[in-house]
C-alpha positions as protocol buffer text, in pm:
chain_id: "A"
residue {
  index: 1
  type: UNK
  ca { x: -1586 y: -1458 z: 271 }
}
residue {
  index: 2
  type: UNK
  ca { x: -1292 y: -1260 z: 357 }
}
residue {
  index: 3
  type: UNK
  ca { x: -1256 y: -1049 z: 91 }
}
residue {
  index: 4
  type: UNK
  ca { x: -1588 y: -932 z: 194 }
}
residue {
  index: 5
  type: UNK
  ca { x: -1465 y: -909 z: 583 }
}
residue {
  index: 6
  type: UNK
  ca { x: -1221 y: -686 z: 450 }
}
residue {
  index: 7
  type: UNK
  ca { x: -1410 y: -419 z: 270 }
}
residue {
  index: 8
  type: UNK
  ca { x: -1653 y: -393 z: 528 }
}
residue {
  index: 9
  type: UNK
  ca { x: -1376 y: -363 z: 792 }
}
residue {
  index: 10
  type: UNK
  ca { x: -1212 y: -101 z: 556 }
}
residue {
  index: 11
  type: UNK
  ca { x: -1560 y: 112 z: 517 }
}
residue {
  index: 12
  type: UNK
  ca { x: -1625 y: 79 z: 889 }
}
residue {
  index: 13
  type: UNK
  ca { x: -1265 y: 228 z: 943 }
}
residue {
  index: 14
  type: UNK
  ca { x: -1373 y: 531 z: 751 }
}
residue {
  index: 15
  type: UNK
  ca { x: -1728 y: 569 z: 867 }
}
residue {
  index: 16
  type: UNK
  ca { x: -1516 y: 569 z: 1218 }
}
residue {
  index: 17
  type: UNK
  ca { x: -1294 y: 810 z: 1113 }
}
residue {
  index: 18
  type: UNK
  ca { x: -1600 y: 1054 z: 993 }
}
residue {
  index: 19
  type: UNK
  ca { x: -1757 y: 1025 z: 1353 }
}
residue {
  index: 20
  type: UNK
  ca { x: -1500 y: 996 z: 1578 }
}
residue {
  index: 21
  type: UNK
  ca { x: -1179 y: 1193 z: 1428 }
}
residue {
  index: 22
  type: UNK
  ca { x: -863 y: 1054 z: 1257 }
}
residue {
  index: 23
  type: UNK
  ca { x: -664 y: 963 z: 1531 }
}
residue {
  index: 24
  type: UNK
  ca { x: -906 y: 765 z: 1756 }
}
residue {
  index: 25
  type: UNK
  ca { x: -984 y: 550 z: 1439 }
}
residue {
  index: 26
  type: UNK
  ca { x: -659 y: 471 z: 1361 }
}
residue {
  index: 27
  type: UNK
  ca { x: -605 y: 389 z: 1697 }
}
residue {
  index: 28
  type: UNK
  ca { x: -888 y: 156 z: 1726 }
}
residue {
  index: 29
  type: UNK
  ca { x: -760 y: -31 z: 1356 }
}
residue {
  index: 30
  type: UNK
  ca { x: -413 y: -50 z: 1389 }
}
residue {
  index: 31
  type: UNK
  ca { x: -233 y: -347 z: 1500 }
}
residue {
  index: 32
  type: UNK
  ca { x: -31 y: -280 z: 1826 }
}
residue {
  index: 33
  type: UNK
  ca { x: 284 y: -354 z: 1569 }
}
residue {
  index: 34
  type: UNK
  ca { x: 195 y: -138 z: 1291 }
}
residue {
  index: 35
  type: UNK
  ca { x: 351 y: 45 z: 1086 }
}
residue {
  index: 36
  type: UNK
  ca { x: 232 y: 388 z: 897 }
}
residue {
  index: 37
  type: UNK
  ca { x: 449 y: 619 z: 673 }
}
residue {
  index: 38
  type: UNK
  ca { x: 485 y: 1039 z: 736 }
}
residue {
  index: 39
  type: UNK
  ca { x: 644 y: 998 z: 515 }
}
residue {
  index: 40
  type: UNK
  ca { x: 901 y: 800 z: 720 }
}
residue {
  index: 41
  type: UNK
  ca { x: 807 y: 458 z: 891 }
}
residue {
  index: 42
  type: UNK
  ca { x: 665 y: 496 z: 1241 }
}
residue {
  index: 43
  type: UNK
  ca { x: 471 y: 239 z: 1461 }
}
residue {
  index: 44
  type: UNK
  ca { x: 136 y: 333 z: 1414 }
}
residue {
  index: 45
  type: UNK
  ca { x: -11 y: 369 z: 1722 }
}
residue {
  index: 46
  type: UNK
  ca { x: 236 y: 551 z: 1916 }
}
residue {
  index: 47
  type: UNK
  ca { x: 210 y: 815 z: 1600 }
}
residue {
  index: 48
  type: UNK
  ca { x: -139 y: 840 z: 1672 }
}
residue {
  index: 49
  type: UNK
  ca { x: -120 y: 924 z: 2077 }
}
residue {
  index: 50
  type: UNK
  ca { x: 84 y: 1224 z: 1944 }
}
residue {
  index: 51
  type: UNK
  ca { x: -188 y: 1320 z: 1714 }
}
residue {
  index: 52
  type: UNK
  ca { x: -474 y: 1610 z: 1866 }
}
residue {
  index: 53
  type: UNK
  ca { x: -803 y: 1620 z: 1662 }
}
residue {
  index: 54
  type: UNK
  ca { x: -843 y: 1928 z: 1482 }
}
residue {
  index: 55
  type: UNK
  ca { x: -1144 y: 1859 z: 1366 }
}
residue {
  index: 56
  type: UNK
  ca { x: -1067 y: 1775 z: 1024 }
}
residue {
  index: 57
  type: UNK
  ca { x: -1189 y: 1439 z: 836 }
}
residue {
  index: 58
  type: UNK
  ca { x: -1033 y: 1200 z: 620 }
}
residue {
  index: 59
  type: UNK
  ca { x: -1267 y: 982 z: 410 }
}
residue {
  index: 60
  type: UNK
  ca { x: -1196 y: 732 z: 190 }
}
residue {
  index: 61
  type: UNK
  ca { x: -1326 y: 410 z: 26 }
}
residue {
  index: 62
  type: UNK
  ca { x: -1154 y: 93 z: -113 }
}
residue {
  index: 63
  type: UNK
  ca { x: -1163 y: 43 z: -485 }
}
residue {
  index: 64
  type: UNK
  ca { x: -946 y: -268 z: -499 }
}
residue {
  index: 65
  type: UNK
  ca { x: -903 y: -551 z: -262 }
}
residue {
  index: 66
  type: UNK
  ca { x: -664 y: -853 z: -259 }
}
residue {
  index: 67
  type: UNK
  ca { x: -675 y: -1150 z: -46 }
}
residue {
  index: 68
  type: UNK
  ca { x: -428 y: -1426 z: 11 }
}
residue {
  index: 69
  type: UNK
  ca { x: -506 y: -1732 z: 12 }
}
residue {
  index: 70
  type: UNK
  ca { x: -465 y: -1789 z: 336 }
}
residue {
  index: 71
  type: UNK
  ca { x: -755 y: -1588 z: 423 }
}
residue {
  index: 72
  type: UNK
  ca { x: -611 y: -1341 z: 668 }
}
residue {
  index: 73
  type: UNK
  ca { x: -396 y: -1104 z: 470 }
}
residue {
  index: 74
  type: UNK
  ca { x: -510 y: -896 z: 214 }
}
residue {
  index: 75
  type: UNK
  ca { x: -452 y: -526 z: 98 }
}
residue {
  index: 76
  type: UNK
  ca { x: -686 y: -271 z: -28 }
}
residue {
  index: 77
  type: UNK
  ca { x: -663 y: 62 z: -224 }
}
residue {
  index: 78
  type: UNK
  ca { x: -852 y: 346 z: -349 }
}
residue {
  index: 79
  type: UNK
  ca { x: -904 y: 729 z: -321 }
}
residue {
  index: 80
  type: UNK
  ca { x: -918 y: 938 z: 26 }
}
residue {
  index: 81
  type: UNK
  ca { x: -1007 y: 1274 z: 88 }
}
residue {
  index: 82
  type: UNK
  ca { x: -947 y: 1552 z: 335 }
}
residue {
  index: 83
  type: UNK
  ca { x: -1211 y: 1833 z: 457 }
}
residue {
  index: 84
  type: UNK
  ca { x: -1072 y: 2096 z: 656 }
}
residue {
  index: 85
  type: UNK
  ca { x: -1388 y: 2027 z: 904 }
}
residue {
  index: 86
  type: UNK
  ca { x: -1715 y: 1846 z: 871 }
}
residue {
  index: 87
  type: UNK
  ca { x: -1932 y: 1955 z: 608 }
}
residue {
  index: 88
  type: UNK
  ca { x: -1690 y: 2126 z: 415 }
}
residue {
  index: 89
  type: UNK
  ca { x: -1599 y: 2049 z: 25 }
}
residue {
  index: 90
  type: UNK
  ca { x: -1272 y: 1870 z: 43 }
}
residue {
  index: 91
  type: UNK
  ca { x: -979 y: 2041 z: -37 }
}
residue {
  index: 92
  type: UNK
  ca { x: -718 y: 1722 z: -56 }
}
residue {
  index: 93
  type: UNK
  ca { x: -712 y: 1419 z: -259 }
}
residue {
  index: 94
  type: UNK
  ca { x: -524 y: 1109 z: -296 }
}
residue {
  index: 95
  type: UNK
  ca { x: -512 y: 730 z: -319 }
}
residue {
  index: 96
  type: UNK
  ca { x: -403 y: 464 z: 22 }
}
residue {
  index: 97
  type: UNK
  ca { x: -295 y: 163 z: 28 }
}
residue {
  index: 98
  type: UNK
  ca { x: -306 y: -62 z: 336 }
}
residue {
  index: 99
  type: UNK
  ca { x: -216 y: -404 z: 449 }
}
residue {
  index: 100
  type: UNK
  ca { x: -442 y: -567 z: 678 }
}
residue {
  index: 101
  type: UNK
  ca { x: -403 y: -875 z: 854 }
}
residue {
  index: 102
  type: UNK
  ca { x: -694 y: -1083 z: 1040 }
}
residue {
  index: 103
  type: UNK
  ca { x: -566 y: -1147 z: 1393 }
}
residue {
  index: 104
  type: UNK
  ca { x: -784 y: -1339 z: 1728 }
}
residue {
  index: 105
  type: UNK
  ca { x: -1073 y: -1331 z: 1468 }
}
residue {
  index: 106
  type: UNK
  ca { x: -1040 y: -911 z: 1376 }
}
residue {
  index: 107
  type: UNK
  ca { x: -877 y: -753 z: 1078 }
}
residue {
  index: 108
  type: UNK
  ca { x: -613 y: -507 z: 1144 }
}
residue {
  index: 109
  type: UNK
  ca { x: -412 y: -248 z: 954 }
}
residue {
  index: 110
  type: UNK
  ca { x: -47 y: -370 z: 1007 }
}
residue {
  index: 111
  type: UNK
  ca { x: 38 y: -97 z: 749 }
}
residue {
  index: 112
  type: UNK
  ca { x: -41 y: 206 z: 597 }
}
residue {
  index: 113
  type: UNK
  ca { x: 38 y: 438 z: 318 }
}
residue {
  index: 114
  type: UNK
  ca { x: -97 y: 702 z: 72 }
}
residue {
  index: 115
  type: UNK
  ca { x: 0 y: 973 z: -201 }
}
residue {
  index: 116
  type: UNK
  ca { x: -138 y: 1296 z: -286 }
}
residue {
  index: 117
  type: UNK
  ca { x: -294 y: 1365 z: -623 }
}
residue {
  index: 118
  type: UNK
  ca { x: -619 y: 1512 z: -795 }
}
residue {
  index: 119
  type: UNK
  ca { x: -905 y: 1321 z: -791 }
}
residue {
  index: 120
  type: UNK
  ca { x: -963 y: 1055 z: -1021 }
}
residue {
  index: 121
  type: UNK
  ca { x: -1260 y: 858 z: -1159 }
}
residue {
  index: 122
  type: UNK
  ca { x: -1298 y: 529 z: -974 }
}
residue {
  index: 123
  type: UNK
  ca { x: -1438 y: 214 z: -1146 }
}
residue {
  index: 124
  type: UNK
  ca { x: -1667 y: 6 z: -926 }
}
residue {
  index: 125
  type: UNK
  ca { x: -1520 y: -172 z: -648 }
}
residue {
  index: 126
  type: UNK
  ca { x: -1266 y: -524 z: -805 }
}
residue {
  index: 127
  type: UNK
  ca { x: -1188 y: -828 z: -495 }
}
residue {
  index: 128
  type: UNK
  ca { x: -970 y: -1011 z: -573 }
}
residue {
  index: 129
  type: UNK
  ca { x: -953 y: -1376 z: -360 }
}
residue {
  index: 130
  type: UNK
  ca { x: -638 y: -1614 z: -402 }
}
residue {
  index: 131
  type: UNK
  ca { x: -633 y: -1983 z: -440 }
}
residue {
  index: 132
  type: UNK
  ca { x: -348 y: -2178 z: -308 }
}
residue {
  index: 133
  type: UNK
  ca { x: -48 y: -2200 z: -530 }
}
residue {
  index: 134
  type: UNK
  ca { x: -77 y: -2547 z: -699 }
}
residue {
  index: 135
  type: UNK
  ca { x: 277 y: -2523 z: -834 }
}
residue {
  index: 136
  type: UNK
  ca { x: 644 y: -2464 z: -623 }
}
residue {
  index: 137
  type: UNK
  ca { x: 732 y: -2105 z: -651 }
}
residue {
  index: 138
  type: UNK
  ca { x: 1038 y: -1984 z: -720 }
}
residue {
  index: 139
  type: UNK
  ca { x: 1184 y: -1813 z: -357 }
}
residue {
  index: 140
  type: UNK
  ca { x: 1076 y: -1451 z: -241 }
}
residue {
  index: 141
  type: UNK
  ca { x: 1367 y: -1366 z: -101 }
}
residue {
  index: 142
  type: UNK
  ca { x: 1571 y: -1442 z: -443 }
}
residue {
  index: 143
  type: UNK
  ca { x: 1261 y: -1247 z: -657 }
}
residue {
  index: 144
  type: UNK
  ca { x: 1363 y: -942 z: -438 }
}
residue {
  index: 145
  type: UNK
  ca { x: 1717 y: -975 z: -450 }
}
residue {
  index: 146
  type: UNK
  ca { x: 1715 y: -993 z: -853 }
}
residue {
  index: 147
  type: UNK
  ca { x: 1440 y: -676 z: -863 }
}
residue {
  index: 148
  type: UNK
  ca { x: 1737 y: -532 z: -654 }
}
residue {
  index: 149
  type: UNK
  ca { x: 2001 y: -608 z: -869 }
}
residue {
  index: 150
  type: UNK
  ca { x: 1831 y: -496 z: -1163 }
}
residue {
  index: 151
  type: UNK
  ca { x: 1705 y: -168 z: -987 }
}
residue {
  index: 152
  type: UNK
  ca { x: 2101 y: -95 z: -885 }
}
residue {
  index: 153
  type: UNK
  ca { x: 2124 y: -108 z: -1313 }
}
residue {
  index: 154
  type: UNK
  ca { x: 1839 y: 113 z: -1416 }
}
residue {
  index: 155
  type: UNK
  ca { x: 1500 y: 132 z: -1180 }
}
residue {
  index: 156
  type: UNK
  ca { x: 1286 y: 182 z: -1443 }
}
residue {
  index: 157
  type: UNK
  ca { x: 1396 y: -154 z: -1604 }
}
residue {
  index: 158
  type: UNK
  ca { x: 1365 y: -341 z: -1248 }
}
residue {
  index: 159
  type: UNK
  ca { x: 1010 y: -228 z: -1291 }
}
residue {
  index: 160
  type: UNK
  ca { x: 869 y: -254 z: -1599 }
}
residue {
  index: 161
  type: UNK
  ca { x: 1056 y: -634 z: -1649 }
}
residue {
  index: 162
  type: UNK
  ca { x: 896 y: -716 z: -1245 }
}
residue {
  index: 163
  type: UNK
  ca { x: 538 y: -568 z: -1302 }
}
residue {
  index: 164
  type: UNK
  ca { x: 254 y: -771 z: -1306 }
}
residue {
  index: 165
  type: UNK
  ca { x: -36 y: -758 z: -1566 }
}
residue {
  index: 166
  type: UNK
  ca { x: -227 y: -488 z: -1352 }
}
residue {
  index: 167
  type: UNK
  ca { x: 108 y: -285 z: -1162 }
}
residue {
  index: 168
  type: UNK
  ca { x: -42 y: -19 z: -986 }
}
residue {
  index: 169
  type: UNK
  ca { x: 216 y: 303 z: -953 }
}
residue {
  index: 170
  type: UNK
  ca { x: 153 y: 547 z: -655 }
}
residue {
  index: 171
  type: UNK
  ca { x: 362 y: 919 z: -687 }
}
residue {
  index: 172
  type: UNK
  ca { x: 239 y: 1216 z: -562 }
}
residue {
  index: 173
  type: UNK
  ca { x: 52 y: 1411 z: -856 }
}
residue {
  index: 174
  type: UNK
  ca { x: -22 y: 1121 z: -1083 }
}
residue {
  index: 175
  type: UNK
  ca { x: -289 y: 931 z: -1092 }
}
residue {
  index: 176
  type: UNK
  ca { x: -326 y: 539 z: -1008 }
}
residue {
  index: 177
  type: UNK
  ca { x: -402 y: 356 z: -1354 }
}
residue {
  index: 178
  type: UNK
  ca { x: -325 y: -29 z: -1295 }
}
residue {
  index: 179
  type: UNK
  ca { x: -77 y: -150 z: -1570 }
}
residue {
  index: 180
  type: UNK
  ca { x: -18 y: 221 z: -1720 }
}
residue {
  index: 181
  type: UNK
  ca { x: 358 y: 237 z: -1749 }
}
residue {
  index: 182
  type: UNK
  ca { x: 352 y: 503 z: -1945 }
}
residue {
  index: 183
  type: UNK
  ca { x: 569 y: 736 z: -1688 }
}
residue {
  index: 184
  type: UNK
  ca { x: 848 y: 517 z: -1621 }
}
residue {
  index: 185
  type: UNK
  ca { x: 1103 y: 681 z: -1828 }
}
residue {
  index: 186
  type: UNK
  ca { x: 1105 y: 926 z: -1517 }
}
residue {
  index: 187
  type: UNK
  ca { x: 1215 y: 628 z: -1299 }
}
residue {
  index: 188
  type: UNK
  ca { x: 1537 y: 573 z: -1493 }
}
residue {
  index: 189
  type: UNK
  ca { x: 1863 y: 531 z: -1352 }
}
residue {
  index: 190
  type: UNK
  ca { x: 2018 y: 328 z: -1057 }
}
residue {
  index: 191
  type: UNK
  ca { x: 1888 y: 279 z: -725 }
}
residue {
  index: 192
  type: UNK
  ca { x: 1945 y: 111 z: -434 }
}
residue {
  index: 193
  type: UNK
  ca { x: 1728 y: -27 z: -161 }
}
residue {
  index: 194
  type: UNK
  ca { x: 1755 y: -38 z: 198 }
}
residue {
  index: 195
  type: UNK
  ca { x: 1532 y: -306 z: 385 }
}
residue {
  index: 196
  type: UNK
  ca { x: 1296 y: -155 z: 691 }
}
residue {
  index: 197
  type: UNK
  ca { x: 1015 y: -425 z: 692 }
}
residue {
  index: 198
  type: UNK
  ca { x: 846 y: -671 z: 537 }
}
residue {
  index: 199
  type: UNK
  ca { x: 502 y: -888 z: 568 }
}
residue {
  index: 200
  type: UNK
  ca { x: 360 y: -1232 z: 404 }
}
residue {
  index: 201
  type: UNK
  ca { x: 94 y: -1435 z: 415 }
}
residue {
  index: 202
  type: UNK
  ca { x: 143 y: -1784 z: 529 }
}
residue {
  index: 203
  type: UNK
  ca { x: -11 y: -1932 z: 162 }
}
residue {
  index: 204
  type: UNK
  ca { x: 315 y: -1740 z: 44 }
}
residue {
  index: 205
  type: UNK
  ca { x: 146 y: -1610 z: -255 }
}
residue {
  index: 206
  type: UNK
  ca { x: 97 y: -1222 z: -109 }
}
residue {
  index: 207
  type: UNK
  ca { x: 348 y: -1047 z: 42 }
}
residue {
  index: 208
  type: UNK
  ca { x: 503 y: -628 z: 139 }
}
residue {
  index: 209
  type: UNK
  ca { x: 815 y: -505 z: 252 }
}
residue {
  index: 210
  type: UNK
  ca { x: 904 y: -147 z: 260 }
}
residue {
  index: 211
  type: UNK
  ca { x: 1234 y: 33 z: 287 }
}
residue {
  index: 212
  type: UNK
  ca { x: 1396 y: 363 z: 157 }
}
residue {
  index: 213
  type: UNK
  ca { x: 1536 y: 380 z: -190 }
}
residue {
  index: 214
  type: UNK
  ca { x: 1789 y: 586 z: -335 }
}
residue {
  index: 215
  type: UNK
  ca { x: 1803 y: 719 z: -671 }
}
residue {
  index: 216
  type: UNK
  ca { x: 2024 y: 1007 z: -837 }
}
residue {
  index: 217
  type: UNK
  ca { x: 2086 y: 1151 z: -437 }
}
residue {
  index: 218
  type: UNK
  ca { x: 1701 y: 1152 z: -413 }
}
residue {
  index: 219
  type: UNK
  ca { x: 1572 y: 917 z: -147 }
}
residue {
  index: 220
  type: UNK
  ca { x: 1224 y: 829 z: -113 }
}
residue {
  index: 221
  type: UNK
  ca { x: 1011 y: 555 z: 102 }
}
residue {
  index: 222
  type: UNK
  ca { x: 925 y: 285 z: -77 }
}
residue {
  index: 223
  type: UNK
  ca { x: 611 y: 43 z: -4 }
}
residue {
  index: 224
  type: UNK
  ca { x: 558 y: -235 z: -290 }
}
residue {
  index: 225
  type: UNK
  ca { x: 288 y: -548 z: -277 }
}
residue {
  index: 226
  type: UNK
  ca { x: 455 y: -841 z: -436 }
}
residue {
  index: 227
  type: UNK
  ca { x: 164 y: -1135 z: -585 }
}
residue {
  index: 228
  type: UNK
  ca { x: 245 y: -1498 z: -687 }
}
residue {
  index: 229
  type: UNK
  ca { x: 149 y: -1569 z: -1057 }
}
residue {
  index: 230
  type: UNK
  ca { x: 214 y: -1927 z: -1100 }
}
residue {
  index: 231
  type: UNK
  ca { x: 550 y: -2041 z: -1000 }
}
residue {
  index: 232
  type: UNK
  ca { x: 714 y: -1686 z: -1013 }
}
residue {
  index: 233
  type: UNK
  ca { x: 664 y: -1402 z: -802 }
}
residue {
  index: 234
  type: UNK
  ca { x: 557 y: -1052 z: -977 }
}
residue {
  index: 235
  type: UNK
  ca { x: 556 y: -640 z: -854 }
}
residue {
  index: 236
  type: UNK
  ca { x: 146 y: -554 z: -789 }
}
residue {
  index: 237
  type: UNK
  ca { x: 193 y: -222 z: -648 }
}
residue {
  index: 238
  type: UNK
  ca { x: 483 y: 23 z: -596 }
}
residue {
  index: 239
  type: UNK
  ca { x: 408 y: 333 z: -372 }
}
residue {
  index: 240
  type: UNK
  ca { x: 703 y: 619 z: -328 }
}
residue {
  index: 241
  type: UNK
  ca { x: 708 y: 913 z: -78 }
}
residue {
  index: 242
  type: UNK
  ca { x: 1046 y: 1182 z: -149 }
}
residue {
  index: 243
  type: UNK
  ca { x: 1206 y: 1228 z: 179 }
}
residue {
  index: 244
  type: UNK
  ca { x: 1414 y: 1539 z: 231 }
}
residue {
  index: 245
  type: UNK
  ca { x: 1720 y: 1532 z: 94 }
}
């Protein structure tokens, strides 16, 4: 199954990570074409060259995976944490997100993201598989441009009238609850979107762009997972990182 494929790729990227230092494992997951976020997009493996090992570990462990139906695009999520070296009690927190994509038979991370926050409690591990969309859908491309429209209104509108059933939220300092919207009154006011990038699966039923958005003079990168539910296409995830001003 490829859901399974997935978290087992995903826990042998950490286990890697543990044993042989952050950058090598990155190197040895990403996709040549990759793209992770510092918080600005860079391609992920020439980030990594510049990276030295200091020594210090990043673990982390997938709470939620979703799988096209395709079969070779999926993204998973969950908590990470830092220790300053092995063996020590962490000392940073946070939840990822990732996009990985199965390529010449092996999954790859064509992106990657994450927020800082205090630990949370995790629920046991949800997959999620697709089937294949049964009925026409209405077009991506026209889902994001109306999301855009209504964002360039009032953001927090765009999002709460887009989100799906389960819309999981990433900002640094909160946690991840899916379908809280409890916070978006501090998303309110106009924004507008600038394209980087974007990803889908060939079942067209799972698909991520990312791009910088602009809000009150604040500008922040923005990665979001869009999911087909039934013929109409709705916001699963919405991760920002504030970029300096």
């Amino acid at each position: 199954m490829a859901a399974d494929a997935v978290v087992a790729a995903e826990r042998a990227f950490s286990a890697d990570a543990g044993r042989l230092g952050t950058p090598a494992a990155f190197l040895a997951y990403l996709a040549p074409d990759s793209t992770v976020f510092t918080p600005k997009p860079e391609n992920g493996p020439t980030m990594q060259r510049a990276q030295k090992d200091d020594g210090s570990r990043l673990a982390w462990e997938p709470s939620y995976v979703e799988v096209a139906a395709s079969g070779d695009f999926a993204v998973s999520t969950g908590p990470w944490s830092w220790r300053v070296k092995p063996g020590a009690a962490p000392s940073l927190f946070g939840h990822f997100l990732s996009l990985w994509v199965l390529r010449q038979g092996r999954w790859q991370v064509l992106a990657d993201i994450g927020v800082s926050q205090p630990p949370q409690a995790e629920g046991p591990l949800k997959v999620v598989s697709h089937r294949a969309p049964t009925l026409p859908g209405a077009p991506l491309e026209a889902s994001w441009r109306a999301f855009d429209g209504a964002a360039a209104r009032d953001l927090s509108g765009a999002l709460r009238d887009a989100a799906a059933a389960d819309l999981r939220l990433y900002r640094n300092g909160q946690a991840v609850v899916p379908g809280d919207l409890a916070d978006l009154a501090a998303e309110s006011g106009p924004a507008t979107w600038s394209l980087q990038g974007h990803a889908e699966a060939t079942s067209r039923d799972l698909a991520v762009r990312w791009g910088t958005r602009t809000r009150t003079g604040a500008r922040a990168t923005v990665l979001q997972v869009w999911r087909r539910v039934g013929p109409t296409w709705r916001l699963a995830m919405d991760v920002a990182l504030p970029l300096e001003r």
